[in-house]
N, C-alpha and C positions, 0 to 999 in steps of 0.2 A: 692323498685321499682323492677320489672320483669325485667331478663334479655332483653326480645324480647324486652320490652317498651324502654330500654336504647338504645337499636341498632339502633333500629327504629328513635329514634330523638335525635342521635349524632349529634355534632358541633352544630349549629346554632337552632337546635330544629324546622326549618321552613320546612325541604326536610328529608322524608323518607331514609333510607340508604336501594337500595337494597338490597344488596349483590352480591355474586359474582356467586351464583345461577338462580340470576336472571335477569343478564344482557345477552342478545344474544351473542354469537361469533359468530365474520366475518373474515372470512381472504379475503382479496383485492388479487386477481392475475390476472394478463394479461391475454386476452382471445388467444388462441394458434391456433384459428382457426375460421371461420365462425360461425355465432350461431344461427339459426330461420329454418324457416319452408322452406325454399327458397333456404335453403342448406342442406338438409335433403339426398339427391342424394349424393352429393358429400362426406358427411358424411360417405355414406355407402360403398362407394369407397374407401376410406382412409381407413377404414374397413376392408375391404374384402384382402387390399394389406397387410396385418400383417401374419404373420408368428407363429404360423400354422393358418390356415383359414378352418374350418370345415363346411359345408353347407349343412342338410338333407332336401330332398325333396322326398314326397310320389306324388307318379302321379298313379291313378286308374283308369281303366277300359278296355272295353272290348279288344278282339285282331282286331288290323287293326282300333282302333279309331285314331291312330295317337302321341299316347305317347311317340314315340321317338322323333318325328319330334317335337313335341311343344319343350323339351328340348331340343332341339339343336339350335330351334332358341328364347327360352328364353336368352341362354347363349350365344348366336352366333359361335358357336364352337362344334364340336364333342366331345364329355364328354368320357374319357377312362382315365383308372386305372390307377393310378401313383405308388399304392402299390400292395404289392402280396394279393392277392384273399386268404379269407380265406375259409375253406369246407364249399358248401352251404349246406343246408339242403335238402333235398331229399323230403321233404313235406312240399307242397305249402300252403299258403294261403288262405282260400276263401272268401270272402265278401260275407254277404247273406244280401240284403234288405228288412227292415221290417217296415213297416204301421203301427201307432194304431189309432183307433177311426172310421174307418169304418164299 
């Protein structure tokens, strides 16, 4: 008789033996917080209060569209350096916009 065949219908020969491959783990733990869609807000709050808290944002476009003003009142606060400024670069960026299929 095959090893697998004996495995397979030890004890009682009525119930297959998974193993121990083949059974899921679960661990049970207390939920430590809110959990759904409803607290998704407050999620990102709890979030954002940890230490360190990194957050890039790109805002594009022209001068005089208003790019500071939105971030200041996305964040409701004036946004200024907390650390020293490293050397910027001396050469700007340029976005070029491109079309296909015209």
């Amino acid at each position: 008789m095959p090893l697998e065949y004996a495995l397979q219908y030890r004890a009682s020969g009525q119930f297959a033996d998974p193993g121990p491959w083949k059974q899921p783990t679960s661990v049970s733990k207390p939920l430590t917080g809110p959990l759904g869609i409803d607290s998704l807000a407050r999620q990102r709050v709890i979030r954002s209060q940890r230490v360190p808290f990194a957050l890039n944002v790109l805002v594009a476009g022209e001068t005089g569209l208003g790019k500071t003003t939105f971030i200041n009142t996305l964040f409701d606060s004036k946004l200024t350096d907390q650390w020293k400024r490293e050397t910027i670069a001396a050469k700007t960026v340029e976005i070029k916009p491109v079309t296909f299929g015209e």
